[in-house]
C-alpha positions as CSV (number, residue, x, y, z in Angstrom):
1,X,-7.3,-21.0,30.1
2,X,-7.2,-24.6,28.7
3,X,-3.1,-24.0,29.1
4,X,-3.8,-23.1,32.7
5,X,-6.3,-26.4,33.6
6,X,-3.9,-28.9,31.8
7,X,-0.9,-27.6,34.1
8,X,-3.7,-27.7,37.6
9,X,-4.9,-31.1,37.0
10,X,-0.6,-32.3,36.0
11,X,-1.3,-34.4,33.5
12,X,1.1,-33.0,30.8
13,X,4.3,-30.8,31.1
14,X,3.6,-27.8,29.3
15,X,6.5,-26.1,29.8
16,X,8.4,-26.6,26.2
17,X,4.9,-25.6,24.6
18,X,4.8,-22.3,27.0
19,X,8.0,-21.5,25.7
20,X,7.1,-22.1,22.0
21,X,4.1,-20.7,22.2
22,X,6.2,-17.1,24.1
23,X,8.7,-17.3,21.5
24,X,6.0,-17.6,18.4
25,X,3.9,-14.2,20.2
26,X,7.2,-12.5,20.1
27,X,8.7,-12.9,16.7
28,X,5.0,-12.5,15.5
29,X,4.8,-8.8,17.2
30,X,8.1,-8.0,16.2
31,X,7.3,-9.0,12.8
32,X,3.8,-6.6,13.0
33,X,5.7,-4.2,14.4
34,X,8.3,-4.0,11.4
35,X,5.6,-4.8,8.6
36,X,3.6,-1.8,10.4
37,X,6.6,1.0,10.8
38,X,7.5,-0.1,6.5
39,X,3.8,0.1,5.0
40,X,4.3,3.7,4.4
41,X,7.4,3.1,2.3
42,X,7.4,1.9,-1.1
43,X,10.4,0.3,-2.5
44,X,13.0,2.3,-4.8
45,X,12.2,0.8,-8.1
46,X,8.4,2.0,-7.6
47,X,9.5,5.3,-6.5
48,X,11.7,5.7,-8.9
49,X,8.4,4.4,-11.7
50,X,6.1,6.3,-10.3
51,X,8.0,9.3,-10.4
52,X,9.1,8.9,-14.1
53,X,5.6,8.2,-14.8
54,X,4.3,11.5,-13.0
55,X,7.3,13.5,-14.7
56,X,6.2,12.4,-18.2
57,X,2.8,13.5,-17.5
58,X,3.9,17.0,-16.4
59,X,5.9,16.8,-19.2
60,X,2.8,15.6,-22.1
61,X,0.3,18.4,-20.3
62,X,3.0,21.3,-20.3
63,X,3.4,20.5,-24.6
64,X,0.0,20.3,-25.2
65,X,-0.5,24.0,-22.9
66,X,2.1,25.1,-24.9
67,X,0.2,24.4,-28.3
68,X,-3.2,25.5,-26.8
69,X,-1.2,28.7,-25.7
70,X,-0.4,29.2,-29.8
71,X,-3.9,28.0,-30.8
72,X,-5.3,30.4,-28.3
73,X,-3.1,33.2,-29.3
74,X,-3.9,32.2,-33.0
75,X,-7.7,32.7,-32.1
76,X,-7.7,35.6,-30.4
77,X,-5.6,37.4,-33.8
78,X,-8.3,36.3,-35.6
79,X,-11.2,37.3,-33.8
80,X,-9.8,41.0,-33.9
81,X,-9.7,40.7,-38.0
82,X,-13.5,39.3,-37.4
83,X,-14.2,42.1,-35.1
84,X,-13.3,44.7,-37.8
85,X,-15.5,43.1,-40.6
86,X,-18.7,42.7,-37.6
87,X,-21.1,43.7,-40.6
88,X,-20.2,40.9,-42.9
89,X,-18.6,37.9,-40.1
90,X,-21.5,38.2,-37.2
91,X,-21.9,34.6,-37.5
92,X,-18.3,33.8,-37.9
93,X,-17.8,36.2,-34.9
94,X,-20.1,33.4,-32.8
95,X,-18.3,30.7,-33.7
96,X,-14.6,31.9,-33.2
97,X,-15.8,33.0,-29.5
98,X,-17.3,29.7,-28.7
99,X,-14.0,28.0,-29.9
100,X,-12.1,30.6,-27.6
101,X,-14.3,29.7,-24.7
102,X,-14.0,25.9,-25.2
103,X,-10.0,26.4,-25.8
104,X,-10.3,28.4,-22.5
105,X,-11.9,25.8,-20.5
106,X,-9.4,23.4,-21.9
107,X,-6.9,25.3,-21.0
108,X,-8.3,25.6,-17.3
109,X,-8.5,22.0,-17.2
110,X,-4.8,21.6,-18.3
111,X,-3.8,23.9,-15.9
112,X,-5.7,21.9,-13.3
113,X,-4.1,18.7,-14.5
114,X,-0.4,20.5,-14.4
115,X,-1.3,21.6,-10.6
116,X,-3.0,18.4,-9.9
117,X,0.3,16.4,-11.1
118,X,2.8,18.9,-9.9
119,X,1.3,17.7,-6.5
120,X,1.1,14.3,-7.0
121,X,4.9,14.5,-8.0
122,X,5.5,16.5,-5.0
123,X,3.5,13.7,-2.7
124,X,5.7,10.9,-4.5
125,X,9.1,12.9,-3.7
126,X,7.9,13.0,-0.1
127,X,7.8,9.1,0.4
128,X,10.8,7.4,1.9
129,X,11.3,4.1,-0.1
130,X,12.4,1.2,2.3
131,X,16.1,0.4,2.5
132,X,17.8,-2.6,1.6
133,X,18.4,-3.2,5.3
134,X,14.8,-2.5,6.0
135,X,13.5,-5.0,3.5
136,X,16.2,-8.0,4.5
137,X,15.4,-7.2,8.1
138,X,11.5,-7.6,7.9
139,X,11.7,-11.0,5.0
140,X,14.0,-12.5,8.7
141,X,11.5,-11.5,11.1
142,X,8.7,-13.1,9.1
143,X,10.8,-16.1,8.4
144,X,11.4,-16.5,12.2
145,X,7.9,-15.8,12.7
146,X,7.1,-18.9,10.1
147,X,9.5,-21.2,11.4
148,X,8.1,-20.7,15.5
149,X,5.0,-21.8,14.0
150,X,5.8,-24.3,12.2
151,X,7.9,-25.5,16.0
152,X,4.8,-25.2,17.8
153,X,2.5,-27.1,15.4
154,X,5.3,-30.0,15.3
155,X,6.1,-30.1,19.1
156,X,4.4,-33.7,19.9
157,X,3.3,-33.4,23.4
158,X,3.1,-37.2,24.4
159,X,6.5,-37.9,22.6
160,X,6.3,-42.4,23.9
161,X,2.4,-42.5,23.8
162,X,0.0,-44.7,21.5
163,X,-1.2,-42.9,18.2
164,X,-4.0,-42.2,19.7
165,X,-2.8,-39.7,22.5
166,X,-0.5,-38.4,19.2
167,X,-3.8,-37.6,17.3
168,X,-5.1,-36.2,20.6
169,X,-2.0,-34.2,20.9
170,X,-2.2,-33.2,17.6
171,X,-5.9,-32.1,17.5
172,X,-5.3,-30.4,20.8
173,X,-2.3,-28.4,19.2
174,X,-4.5,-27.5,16.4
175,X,-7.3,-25.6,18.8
176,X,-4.5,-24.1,20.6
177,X,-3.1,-22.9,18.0
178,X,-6.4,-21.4,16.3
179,X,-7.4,-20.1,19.5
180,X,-4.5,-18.1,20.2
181,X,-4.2,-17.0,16.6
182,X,-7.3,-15.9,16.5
183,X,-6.9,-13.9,19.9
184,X,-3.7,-12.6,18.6
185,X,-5.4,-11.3,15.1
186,X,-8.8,-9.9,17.3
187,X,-6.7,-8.0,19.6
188,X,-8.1,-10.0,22.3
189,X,-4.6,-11.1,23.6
190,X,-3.0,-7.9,23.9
């Protein structure tokens, strides 16, 4: 709107800025739009971590259901030699199923964990890391983006003017700037 009152009244040409300002909107989407279509991916050095970290823990939990499988089994032989002394083990009898039950419920829990990391590993395997391509492509677009910006906020509008219309300029330049940045980031401008 300011662009558009500036260009009625013919005071300044605008025309480089406009073309700036068009060239920094573009790169800047493009740039979104790449940042945007990669934040899904992870790159293959954190895939490859978090699946070696996820594996190991599948890994830990299957050894220790493994020993609470003996344990358990261990238990269980000894209840039945408890179970055919009732008379003289009733209070040993207690305790040996309380242990059983808690082993039980630790079990259950490990078994949780398993399936609970089983599909964690299964969520990693499904992520696409970016690409070597993908990466070099969107570290150019933001560059571009960067170096429009820095175009714009160094275009001097009254190139043969006193320092005070370069101050003016400059000022004005910053407002512009803001203001559109601020659309752009609001979603205002699109």
């Amino acid at each position: 709107m300011i662009l558009k009152g500036l260009q009625e009244v013919n005071i300044i040409n605008l025309s480089p800025l406009e073309v700036l300002l068009e060239d920094f909107f573009k790169k800047h989407r493009d740039y979104d739009a790449a940042r945007l279509s990669t934040s899904q991916k992870i790159t293959r050095d954190s895939h490859q971590e978090l699946l070696s970290a996820a594996q190991q823990c599948l890994d830990t939990v299957n050894e220790e259901r493994i020993n609470m499988d003996k344990r358990l089994e261990e238990l269980q032989k000894f209840l039945t030699r408890v179970e055919k002394e009732l008379k003289v083990w009733t209070s040993k009898n207690k305790k040996t199923i309380s242990l059983i039950e808690d082993h039980q419920k630790r079990l259950s829990k490990n078994q949780e964990t398993i399936t609970n990391r089983e599909g964690e590993i299964h969520a990693i395997q499904k992520i696409i890391p970016l690409s070597e391509t993908e990466i070099k492509e969107l570290a150019k677009l933001k560059e571009e983006a960067e170096t429009s910006r820095h175009q714009i906020l160094s275009h001097e509008l009254f190139p043969y003017s006193s320092s005070y219309l370069r101050t003016f300029s400059f000022i004005f330049l910053f407002y512009c700037g803001f203001f559109f940045l601020s659309c752009l980031f609001s979603g205002t401008l699109l």
